[in-house]
C-alpha positions in Angstrom: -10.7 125.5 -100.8 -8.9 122.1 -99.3 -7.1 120.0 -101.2 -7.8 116.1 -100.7 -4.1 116.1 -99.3 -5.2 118.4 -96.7 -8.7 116.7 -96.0 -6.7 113.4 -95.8 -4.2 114.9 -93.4 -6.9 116.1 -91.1 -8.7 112.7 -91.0 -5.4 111.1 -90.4 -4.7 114.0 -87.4 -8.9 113.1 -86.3 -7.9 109.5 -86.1 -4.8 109.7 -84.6 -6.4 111.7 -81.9 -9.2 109.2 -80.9 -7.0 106.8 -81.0 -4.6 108.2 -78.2 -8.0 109.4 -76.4 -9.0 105.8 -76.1 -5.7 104.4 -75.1 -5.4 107.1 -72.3 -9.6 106.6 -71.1 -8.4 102.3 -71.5 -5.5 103.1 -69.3 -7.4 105.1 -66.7 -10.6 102.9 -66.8 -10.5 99.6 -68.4 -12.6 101.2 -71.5 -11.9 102.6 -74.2 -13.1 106.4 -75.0 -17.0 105.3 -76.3 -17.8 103.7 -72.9 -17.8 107.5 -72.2 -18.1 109.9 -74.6 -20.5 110.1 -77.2 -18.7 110.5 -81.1 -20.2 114.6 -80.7 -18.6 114.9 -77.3 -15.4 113.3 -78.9 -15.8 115.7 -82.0 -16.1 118.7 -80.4 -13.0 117.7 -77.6 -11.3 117.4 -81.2 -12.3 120.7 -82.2 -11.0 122.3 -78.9 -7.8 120.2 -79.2 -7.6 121.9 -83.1 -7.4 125.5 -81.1 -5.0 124.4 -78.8 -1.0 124.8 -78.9 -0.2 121.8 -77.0 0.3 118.0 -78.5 -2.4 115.5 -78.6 -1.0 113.1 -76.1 -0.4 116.3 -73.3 -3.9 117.7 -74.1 -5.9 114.1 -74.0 -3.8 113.3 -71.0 -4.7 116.3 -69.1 -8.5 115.6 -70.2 -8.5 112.4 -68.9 -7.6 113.6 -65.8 -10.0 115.9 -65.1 -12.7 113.4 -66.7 -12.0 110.7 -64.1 
């Protein structure tokens, strides 16, 4: 069972993560990340972030990339 401290960290993490996945799709394209992606596309990137070892800004990065 979660505690609200750990539901509140994961939104904060969730957030967090769109945030830097807009910045990097603004820097690339002018747009941010919805011109794009729809919020289940963005939700399930999240999810595969969650199983990955490396940090958000190296994974979203790297995304990007491949994206453009």
């Amino acid at each position: 069972m979660k505690t609200s401290t750990q539901t509140k960290s994961l939104i904060v993490e969730r957030t967090d993560f769109i945030e830097i996945l807009s910045a990097e799709f603004t820097c690339a394209k002018g747009f941010g990340v919805y011109a794009f992606l729809s919020f289940n596309d963005i939700e399930n990137l999240y999810n595969r972030f969650l199983g990955d070892t490396v940090p958000a800004t190296v994974f979203v990065r790297v995304f990007v990339k491949r994206y453009l």
